[in-house]
N, C-alpha and C positions, 0 to 999 in steps of 0.2 A: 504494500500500500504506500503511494509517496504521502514523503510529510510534508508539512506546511515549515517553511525557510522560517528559520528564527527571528529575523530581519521584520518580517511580516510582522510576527507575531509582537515584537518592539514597537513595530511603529503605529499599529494599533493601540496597542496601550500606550502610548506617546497622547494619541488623538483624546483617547478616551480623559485621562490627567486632564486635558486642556480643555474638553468640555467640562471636566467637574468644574476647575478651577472659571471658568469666566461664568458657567453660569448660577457660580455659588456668588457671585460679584454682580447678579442682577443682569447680565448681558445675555445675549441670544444668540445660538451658536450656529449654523449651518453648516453640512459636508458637502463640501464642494463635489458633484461627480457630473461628467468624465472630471477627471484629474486630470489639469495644465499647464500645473504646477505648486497651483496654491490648493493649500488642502481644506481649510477653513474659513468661513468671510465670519466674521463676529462686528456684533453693533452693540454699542455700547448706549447704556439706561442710566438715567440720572434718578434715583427713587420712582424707579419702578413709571418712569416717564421716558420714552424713546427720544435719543437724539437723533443730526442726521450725521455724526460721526461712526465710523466704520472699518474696519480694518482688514487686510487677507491675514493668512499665517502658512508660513510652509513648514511640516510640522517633522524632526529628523530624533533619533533616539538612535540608541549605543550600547552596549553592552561593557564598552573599555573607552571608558571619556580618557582616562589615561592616554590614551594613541593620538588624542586631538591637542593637550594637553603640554603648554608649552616649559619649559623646566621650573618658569616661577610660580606657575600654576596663575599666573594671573590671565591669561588668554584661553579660550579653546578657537583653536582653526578646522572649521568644519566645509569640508569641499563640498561643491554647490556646481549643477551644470554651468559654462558659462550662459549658454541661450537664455535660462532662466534668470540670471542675474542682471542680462542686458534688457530684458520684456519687462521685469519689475521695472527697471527706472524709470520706464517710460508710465509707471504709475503713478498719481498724485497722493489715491489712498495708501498709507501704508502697508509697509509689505514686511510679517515680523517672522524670521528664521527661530525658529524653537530647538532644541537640543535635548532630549530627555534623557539623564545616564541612571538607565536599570539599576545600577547600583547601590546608588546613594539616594534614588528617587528626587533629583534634584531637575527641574528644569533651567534650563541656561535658555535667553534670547538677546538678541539684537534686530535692531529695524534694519533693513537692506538700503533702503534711502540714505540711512545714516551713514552707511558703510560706505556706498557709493560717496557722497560727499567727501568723505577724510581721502579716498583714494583718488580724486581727482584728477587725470592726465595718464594715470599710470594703466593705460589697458595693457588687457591679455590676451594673447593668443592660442592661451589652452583651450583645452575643453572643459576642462574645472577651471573654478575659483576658492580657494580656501578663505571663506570667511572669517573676521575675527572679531568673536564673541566676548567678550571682557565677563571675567569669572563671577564678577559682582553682579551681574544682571541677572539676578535669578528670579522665577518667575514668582513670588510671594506676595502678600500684600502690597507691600513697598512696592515689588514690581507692575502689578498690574495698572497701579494709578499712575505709574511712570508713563506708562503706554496709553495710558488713557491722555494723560497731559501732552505724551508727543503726537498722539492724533490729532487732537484739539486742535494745537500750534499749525501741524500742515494744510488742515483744511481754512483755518484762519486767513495765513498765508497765499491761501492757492484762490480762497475768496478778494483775496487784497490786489491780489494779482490781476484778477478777473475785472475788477473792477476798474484798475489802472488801465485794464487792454481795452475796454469799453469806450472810456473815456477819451483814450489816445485814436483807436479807430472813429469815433467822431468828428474831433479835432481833426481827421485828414480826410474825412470824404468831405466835410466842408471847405477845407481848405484846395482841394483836387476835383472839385464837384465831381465825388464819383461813389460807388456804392462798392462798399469792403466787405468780403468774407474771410475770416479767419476761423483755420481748421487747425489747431494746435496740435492735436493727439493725430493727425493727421502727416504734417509736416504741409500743407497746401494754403495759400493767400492768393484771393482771388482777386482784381481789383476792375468795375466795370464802370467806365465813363459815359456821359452825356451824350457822347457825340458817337456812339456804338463801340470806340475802340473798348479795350478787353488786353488783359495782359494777368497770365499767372506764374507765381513764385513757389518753388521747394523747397523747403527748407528743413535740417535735421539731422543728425548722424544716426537716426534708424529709417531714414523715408526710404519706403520702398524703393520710388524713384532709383534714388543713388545705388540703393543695393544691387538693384537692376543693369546698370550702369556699370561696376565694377564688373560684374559676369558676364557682362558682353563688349569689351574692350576695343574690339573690332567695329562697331558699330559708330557711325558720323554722331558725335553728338548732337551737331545744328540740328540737321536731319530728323534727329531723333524724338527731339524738344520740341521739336515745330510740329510733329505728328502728335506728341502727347496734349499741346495746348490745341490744335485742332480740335481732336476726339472730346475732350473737355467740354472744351465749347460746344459743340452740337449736343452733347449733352445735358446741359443749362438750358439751347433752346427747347429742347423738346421738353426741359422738365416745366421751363415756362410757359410754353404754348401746350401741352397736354397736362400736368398738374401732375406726370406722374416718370420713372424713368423705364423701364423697359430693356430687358438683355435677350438677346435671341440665337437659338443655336444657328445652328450653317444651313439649317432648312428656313430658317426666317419664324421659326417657332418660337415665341414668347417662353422663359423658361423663369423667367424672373422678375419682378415687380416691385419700386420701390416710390415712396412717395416724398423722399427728402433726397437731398446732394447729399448729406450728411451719412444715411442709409449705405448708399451707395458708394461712397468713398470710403466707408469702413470695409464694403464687401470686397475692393477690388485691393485694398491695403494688407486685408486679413488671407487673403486668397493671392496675392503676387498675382495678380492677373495680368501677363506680359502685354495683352494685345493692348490693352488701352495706352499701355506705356511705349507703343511704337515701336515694340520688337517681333511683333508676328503679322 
């Protein structure tokens, strides 16, 4: 009879710990399935009153935290795909790496956000990342409000932000009489003048775009740009003159339907769709 990998079996009781622990804290816990990296979304409750603060967690456990465990015992370096550490950052919610050591029944975390910040310039070319978890972040009382405190702060921030890009997109379609779209999580700024002209920008070190770009070396960039803002464009009109977007296989069959730019730019961002980007 095969057995179930002890691994499993850790990091299930990993998850389970961390449901007791947040919802003995008033918070609501979710399992994330399919699993895509984050294993938990948790929201957190002020007396038992819902915030709109929220967090993922990707949840790891051990059997020899010793092995991650740096000689001062003040770090644990716990490896992390890179894909997954580069897709977090592109999150605003936070993203909390958990550590569970079977051992001592201790949970270790750190925010990925936070990580990413102190590593600043230094990418990797691995395929891991050894994250580094500082031994005092354990998940306890003390810890939980910590995380609560640093959600707080990013959504705070990410709201401030919001409101700055608001403000500054105003100030320039008044000033360019032109009408602004900004698609952040996107990497796309759309910008559409009075007089019909139209001009859009890339922007991002995970935009598809460019990723697209590097794997096809050979290809004219001009060439390649000028098809992409094309295709864009007739796609704004039809979503303007029909109210809706529309993708169709090679028989001219409708396979897809969507009613926002927004919609649509997530599908062809989440899907590498080459042809819009002027490779196929």
């Amino acid at each position: 009879m095969p057995k179930r990998p002890r691994s499993h079996e850790l990091e299930e009781t990993s998850r389970n710990r961390l449901h007791e622990i947040f919802t003995q804290t008033g918070w609501v816990v979710w399992d994330l399935q399919p699993d895509y990296g984050e294993d938990l979304l948790v929201r957190i409750f002020v007396n038992n009153t819902a915030t709109h603060y929220s967090f993922f967690v990707q949840a790891k456990a051990t059997n020899h935290i010793e092995r991650y465990m740096d000689k001062d015992k003040k770090f644990i370096s716990f490896p992390i795909d890179t894909d997954h550490i580069e897709h977090w950052g592109q999150f605003w919610e936070p993203v909390i790496l958990t550590v569970w050591d079977a051992k001592s029944n201790i949970t270790y975390w750190e925010s990925i956000q936070k990580y990413l910040e102190e590593q600043a310039g230094n990418e990797s070319k691995r395929k891991s990342i050894r994250v580094a978890i500082p031994t005092r972040n354990v998940l306890d009382n003390d810890g939980v409000k910590r995380i609560a405190r640093y959600t707080k702060s990013r959504y705070i921030l990410n709201e401030q932000e919001h409101e700055g890009i608001d403000t500054l997109i105003e100030l320039l379609e008044e000033a360019l009489k032109a009408k602004i779209e900004y698609y952040p999580k996107r990497g796309i700024i759309f910008i559409d003048y009075v007089n019909g002209r139209a001009t859009h920008t890339f922007f991002g070190s995970n935009n598809p775009l460019l990723d697209l770009i590097e794997q096809h070396p050979e290809e004219h960039y001009q060439k390649m740009l000028l098809k992409t803002v094309n295709e864009l464009a007739k796609i704004k009109q039809e979503l303007k003159e029909t109210g809706k977007i529309t993708l169709q296989d090679e028989n001219g069959i409708i396979v897809e339907t969507y009613e926002t730019f927004e919609d649509y730019i997530q599908h062809i961002t989440e899907n590498n769709d080459k042809k819009i980007y002027g490779f196929e």
